[in-house]
Every structure is written in C-alpha cells, then in structure tokens.
C-alpha positions in Angstrom: -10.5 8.4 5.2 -7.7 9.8 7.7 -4.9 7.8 5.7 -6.4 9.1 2.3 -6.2 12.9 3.7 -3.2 12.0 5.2 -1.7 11.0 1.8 -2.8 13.5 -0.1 -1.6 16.2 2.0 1.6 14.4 1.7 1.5 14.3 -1.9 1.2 10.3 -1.6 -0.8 7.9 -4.6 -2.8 5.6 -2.2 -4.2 2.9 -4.1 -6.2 0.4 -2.1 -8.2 -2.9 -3.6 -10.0 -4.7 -0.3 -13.3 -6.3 -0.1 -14.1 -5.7 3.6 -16.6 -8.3 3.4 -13.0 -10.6 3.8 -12.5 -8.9 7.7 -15.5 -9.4 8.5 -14.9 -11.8 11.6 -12.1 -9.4 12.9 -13.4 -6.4 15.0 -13.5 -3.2 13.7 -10.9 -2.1 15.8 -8.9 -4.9 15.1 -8.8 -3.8 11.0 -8.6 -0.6 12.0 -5.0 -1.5 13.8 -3.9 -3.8 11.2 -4.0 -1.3 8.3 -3.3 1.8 10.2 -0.2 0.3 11.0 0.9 -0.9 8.0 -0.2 2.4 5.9 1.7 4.9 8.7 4.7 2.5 7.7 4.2 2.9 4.0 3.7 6.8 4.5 6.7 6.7 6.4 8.8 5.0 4.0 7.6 6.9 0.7 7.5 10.0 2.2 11.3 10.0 1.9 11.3 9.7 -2.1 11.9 13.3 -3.4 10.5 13.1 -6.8 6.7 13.4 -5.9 5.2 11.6 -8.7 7.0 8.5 -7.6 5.4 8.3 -4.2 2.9 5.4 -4.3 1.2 3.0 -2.0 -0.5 0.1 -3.1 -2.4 -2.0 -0.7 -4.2 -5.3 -1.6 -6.2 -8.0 0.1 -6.7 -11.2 -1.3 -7.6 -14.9 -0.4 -7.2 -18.0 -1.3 -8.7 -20.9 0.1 -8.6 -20.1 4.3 -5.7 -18.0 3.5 -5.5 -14.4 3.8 -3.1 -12.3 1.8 -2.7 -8.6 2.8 0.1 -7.0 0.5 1.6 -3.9 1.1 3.7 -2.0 -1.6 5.9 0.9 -1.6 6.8 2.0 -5.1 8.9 4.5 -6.5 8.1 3.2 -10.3 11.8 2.6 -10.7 12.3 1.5 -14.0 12.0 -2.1 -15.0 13.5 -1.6 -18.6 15.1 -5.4 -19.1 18.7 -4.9 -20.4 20.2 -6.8 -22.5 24.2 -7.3 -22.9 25.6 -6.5 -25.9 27.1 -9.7 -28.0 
C-alpha cells in the first residue's frame, strides 16, 4: 500500500495484475525487495513526464510453464497512430 500512496501523492496511475499465490515459495521479504525496487524505478522514471495524465505504471506477473514473467511498464500513452506515406 506504501507504493499505491506513494503514487498517488505523486499523481502516478499504478496499475498492478499479480496473483501472489505465484511468489509463494519466495519469502516475503524477498517479494517485498523485488517489487519495491522495481516500482521506486518506475516512480522515478514517470515522475519526470510533465503532463500528469500520462504518468502510468503497469506492472504484470505472469507464467508460463516454470517460467516466471514479471513485466514492468512505464507509459506515457504516446500515441501509436500508424502513419501511412502518402502515394
């Protein structure tokens, strides 16, 4: 909840899709670390976009077979318009 607060005082989106049940043969501690880190390094990084209602984190856990997939995202929902050249 310290990264949520943290975020929102910060003006900061923090979206987060984890099924903890995926950690659970890491110590708490050890979660705690990994993500703590790698959402103060997210804060860090958006925090520098001006325009407030770009600022947005998006964290995801997945797996796949024995493979775990922790994503990270920093977006400033730049747009993604596909241009076309003119014939």
């Amino acid at each position: 909840m310290e990264k949520f607060m943290q975020c929102e005082n910060k003006k900061i989106r923090l979206d987060c899709m984890i099924d903890g049940e995926l950690l659970s043969f890491m110590k708490k501690s050890d979660v705690y670390s990994l993500f703590g880190n790698a959402i103060d390094n997210a804060i860090e990084a958006v925090d520098k976009i001006n325009d407030e209602e770009k600022r947005c984190i998006n964290i995801r856990l997945t797996k796949s077979h024995d493979i775990f997939l922790l994503s990270c995202v920093c977006s400033s929902f730049q747009s993604r318009d596909t241009v076309y050249p003119s014939s």
